[in-house]
Backbone as JSON, one array per atom type, in Angstrom:
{
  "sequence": "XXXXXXXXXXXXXXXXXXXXXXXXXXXXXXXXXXXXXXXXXXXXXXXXXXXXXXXXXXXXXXXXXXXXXXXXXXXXXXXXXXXXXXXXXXXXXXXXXXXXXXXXXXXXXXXXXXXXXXXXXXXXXXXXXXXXXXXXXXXXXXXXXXXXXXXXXXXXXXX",
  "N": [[-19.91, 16.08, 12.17], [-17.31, 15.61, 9.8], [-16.37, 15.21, 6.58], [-13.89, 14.64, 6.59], [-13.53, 12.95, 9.23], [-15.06, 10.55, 8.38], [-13.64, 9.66, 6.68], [-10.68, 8.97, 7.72], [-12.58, 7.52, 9.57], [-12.89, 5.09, 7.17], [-10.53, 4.62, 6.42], [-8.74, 4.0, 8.4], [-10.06, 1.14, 9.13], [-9.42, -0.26, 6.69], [-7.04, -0.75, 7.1], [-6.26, -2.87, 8.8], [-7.24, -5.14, 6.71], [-5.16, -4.96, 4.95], [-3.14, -5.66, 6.78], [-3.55, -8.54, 6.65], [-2.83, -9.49, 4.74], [-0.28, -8.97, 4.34], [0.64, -11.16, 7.18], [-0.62, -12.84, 5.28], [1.22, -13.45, 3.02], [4.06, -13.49, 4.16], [3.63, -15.81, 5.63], [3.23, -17.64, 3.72], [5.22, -18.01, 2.13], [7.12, -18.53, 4.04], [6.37, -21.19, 3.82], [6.56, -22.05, 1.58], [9.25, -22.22, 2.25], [10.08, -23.88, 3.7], [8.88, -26.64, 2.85], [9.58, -26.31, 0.22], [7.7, -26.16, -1.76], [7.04, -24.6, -4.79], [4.74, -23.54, -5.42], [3.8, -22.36, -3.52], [5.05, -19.9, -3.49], [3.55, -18.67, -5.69], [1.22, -17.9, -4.46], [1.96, -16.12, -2.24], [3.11, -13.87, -3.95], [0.12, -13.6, -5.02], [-0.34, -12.88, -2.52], [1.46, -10.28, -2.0], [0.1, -8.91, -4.34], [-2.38, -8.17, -3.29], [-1.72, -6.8, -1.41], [-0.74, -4.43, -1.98], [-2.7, -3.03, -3.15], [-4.67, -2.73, -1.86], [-3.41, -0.8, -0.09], [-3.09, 0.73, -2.56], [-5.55, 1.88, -2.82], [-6.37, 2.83, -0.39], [-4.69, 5.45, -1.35], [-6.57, 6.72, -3.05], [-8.65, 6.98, -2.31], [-7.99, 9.16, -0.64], [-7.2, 10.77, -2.75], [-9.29, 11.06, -4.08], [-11.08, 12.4, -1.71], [-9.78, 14.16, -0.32], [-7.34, 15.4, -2.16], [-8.6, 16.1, -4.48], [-8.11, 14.75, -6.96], [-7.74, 12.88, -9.13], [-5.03, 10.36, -10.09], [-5.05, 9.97, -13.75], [-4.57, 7.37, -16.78], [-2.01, 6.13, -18.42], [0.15, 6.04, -16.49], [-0.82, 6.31, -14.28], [-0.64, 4.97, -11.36], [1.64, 5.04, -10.66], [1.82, 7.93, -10.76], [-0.1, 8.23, -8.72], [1.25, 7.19, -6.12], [3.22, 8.83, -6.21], [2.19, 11.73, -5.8], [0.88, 10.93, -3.13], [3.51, 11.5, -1.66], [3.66, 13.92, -1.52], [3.46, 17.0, -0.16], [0.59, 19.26, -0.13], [0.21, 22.16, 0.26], [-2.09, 24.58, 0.77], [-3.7, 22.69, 1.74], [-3.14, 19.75, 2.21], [-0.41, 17.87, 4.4], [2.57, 16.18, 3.49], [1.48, 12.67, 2.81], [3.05, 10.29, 2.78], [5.67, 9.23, 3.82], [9.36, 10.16, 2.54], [11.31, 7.62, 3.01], [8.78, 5.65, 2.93], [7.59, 6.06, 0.46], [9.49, 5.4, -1.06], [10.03, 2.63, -0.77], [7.11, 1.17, -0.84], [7.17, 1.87, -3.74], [8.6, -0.35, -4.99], [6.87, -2.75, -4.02], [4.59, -1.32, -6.15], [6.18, -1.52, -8.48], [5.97, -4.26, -8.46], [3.4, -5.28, -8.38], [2.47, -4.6, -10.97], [4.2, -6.18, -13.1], [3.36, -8.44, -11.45], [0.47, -8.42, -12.58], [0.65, -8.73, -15.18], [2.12, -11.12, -16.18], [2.06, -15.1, -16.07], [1.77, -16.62, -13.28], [3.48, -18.94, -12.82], [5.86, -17.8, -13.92], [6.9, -16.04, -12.76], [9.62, -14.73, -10.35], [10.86, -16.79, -7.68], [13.23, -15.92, -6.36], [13.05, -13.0, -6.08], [10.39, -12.5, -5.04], [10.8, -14.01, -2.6], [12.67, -12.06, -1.8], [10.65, -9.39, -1.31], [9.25, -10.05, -0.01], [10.48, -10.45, 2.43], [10.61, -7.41, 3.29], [8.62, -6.67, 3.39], [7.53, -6.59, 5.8], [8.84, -4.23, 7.44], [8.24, -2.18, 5.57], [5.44, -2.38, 5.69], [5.22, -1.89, 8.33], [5.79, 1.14, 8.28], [4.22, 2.11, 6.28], [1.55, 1.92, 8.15], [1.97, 3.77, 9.93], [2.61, 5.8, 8.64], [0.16, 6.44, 7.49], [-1.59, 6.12, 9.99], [-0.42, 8.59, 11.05], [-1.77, 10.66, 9.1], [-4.34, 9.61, 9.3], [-4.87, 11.0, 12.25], [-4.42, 14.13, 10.89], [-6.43, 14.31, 9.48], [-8.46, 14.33, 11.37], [-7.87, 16.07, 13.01], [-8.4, 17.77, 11.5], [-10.76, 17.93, 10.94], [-12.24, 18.84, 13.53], [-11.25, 21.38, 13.58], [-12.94, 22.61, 11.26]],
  "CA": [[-19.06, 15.11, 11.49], [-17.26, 15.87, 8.47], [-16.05, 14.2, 5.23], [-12.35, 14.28, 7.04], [-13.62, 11.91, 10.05], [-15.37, 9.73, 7.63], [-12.81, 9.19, 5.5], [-9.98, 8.78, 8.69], [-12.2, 5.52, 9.77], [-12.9, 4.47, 6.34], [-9.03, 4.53, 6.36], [-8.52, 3.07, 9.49], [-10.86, 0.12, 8.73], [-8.49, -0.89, 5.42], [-5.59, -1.19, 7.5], [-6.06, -4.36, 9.14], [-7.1, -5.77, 5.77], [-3.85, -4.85, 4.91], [-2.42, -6.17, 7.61], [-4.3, -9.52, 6.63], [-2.47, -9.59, 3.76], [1.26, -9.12, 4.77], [0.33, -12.1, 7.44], [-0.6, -14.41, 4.56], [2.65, -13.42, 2.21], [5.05, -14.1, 5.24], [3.34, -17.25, 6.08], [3.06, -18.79, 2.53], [7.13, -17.9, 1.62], [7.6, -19.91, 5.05], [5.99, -22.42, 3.8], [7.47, -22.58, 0.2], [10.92, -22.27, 2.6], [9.7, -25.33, 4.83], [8.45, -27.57, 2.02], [10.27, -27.0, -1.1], [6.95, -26.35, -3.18], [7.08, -22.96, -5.2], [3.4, -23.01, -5.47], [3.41, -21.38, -2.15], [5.49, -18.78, -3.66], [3.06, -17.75, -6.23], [0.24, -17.48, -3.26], [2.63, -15.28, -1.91], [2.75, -13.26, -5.17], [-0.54, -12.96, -4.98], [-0.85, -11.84, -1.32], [1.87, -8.7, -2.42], [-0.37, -8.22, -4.92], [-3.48, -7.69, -2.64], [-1.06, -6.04, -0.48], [-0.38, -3.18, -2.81], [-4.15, -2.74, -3.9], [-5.04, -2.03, -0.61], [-2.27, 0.91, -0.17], [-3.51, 2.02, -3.42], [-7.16, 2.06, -2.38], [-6.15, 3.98, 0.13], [-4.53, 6.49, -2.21], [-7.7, 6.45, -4.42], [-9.31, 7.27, -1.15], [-7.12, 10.73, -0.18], [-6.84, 11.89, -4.11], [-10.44, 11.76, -4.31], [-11.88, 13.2, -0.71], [-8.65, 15.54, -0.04], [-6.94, 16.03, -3.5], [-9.87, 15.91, -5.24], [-7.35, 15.06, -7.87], [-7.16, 11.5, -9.13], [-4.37, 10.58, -11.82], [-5.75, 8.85, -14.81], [-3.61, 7.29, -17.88], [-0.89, 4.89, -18.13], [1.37, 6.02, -15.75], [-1.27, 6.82, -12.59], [-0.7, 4.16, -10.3], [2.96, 5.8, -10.55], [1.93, 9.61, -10.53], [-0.64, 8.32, -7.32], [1.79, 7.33, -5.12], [4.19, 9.98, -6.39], [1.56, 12.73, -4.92], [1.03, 10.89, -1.67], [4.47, 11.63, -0.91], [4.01, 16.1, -1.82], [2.69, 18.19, 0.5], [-0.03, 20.33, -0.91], [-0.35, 23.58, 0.79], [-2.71, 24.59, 2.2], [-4.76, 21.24, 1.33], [-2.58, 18.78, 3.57], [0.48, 17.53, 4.44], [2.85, 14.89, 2.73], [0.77, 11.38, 3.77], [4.1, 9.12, 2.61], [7.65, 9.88, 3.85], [10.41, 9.48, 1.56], [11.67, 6.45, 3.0], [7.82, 5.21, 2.87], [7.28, 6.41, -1.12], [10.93, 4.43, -1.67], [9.93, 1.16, -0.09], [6.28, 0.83, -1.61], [7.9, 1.73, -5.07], [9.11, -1.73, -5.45], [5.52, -3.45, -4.68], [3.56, -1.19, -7.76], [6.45, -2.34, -9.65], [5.74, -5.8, -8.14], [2.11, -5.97, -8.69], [2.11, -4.77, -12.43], [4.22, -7.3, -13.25], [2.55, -9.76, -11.36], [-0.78, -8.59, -13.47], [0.71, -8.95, -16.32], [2.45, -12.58, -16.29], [1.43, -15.92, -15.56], [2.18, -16.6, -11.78], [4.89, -19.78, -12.7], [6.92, -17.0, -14.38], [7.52, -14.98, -11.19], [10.84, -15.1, -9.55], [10.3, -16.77, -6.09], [14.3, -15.17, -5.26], [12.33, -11.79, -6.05], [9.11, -13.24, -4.11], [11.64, -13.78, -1.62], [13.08, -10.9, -1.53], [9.55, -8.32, -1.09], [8.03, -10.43, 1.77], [11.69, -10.0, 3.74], [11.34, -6.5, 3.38], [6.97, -6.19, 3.85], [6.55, -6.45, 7.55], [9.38, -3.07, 7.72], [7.42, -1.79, 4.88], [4.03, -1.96, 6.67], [4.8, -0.72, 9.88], [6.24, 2.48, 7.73], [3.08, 2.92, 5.8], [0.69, 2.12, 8.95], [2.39, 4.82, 10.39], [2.15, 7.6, 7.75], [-1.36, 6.7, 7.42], [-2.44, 6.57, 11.35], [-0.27, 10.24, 10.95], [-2.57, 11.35, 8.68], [-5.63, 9.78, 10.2], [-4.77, 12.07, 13.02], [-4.49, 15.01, 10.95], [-8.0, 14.59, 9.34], [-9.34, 14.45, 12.39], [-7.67, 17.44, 13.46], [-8.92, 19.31, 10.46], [-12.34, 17.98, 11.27], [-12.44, 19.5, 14.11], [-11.06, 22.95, 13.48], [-14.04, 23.33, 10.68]],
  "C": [[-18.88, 15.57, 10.04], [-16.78, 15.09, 7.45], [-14.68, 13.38, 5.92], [-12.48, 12.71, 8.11], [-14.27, 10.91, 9.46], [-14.16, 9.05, 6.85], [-11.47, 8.41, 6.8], [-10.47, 7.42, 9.15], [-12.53, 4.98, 8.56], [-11.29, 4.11, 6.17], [-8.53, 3.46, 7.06], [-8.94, 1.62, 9.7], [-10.16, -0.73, 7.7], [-7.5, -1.27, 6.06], [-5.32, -2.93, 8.22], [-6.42, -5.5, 8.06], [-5.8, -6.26, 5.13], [-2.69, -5.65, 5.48], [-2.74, -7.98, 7.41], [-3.11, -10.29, 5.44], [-0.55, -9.93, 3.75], [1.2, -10.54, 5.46], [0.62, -13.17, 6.27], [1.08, -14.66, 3.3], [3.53, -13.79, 2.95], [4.57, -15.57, 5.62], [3.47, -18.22, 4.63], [4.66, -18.43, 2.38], [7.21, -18.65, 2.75], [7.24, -21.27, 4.64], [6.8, -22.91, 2.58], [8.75, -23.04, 0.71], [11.22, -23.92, 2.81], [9.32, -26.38, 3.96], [8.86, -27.78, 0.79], [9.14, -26.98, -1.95], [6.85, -24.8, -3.34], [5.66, -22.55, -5.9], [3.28, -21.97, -4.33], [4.07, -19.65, -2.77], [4.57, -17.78, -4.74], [1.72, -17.49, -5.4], [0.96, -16.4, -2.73], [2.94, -14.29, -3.04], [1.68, -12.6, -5.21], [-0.88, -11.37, -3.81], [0.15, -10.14, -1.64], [0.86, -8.22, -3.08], [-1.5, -7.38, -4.16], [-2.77, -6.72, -1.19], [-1.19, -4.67, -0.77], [-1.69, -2.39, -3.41], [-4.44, -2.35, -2.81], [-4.72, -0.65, -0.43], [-3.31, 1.78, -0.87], [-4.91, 2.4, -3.44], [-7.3, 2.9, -1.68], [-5.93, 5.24, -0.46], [-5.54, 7.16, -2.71], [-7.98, 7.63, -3.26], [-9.01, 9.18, -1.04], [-7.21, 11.4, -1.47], [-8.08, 12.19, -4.13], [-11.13, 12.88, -3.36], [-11.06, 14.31, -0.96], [-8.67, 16.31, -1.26], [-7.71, 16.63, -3.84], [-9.25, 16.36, -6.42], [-6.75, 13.67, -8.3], [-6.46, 11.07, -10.33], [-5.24, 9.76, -12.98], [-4.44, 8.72, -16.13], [-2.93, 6.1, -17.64], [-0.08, 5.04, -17.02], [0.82, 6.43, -14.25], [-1.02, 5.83, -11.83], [1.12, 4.63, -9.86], [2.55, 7.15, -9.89], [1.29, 9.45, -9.03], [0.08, 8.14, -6.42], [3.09, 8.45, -4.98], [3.45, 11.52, -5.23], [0.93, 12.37, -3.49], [2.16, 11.33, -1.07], [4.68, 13.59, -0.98], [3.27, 15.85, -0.6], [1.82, 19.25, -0.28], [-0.56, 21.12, -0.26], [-1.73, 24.27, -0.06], [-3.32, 23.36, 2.48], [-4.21, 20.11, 2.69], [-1.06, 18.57, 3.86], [0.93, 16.39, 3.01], [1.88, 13.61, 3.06], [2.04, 10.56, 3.81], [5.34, 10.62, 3.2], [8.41, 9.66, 2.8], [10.77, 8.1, 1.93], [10.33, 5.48, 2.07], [7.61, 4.93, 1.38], [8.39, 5.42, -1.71], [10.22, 3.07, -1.81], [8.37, 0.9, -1.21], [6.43, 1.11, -2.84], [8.31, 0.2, -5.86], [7.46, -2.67, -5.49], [4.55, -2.64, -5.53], [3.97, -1.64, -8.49], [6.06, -3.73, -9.61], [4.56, -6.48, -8.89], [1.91, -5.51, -10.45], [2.88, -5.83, -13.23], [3.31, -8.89, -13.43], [1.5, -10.4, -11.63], [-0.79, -9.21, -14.68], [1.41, -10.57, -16.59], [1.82, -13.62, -15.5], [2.37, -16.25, -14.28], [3.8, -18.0, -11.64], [6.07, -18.71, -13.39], [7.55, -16.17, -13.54], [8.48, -15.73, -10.83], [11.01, -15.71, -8.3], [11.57, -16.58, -5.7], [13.44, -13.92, -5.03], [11.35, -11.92, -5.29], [9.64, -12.62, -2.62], [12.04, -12.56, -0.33], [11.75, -8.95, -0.84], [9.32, -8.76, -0.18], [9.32, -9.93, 2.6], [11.65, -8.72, 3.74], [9.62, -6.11, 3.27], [7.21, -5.94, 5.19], [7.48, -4.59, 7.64], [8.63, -1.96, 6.25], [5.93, -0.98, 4.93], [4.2, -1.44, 7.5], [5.3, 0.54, 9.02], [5.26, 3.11, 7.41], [1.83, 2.97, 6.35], [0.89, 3.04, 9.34], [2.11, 5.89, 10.38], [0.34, 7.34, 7.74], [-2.66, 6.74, 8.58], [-1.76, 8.05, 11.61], [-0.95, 11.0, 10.31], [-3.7, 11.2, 8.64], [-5.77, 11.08, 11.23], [-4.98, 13.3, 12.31], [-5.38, 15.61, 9.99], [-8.93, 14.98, 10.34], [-9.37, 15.95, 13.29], [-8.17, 18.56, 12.99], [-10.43, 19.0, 10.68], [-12.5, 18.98, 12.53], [-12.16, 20.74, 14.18], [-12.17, 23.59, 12.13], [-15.45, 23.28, 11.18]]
}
């Protein structure tokens, strides 16, 4: 057993957190829809936020084992998902697709925002607008990241 298959179910293990998370953002915007109170919408606020922390946990995850190259500064939570989407020969593949790198672009911008202001200041059209466009979001970046579970595992086994 090597670092690669360690890290593949430490990976694999985050994802249904993840998935925990989308759940509660789609269910609380239904509810703000269904009830008319825009508290629900900043619960839903949050859940992007814990949406996007996850991802980037993941990231953390791959820059440190793989990369072994984690950004630091003002602008890393940018440059990190910027280098999920390279390919670094010989090291690994891309982990993000382009579409993938597009789409989660909008929740880092989401969640620094949503660090930085108080939660009645959030937009709940913008709110709105991220949960209608999470669930095609997630299955994109479950995807890339059970594709590159697989091709830890693959490299585990060829060392």
């Amino acid at each position: 057993m090597s670092k690669y298959s360690v890290l593949a179910a430490r990976l694999g293990k985050d994802l249904p957190q993840i998935d925990k998370a989308v759940q509660a953002a789609v269910s609380q915007v239904a509810k703000a829809q269904a009830t008319g109170d825009h508290d629900y919408y900043q619960a839903a606020a949050l859940s992007l936020q814990n949406f996007y922390m996850g991802v980037e946990r993941i990231f953390e995850e791959i820059a440190k084992q793989v990369d072994e190259s984690l950004p630091t500064g003002a602008s890393s939570h940018r440059e990190l998902l910027d280098q999920m989407g390279l390919a670094i020969h010989p090291v690994r593949p891309a982990v993000l697709q382009p579409i993938t790198s597009e789409a989660l672009n909008d929740y880092r911008g989401f969640r620094h925002v949503a660090m930085h202001r108080y939660g009645f200041e959030l937009k709940p059209d913008r709110i709105q607008q991220l949960v209608d466009a999470l669930p095609t979001c997630h299955r994109y970046f479950a995807a890339d990241i059970n594709q590159f579970c697989q091709f830890l595992l693959t490299l585990d086994q060829a060392l």
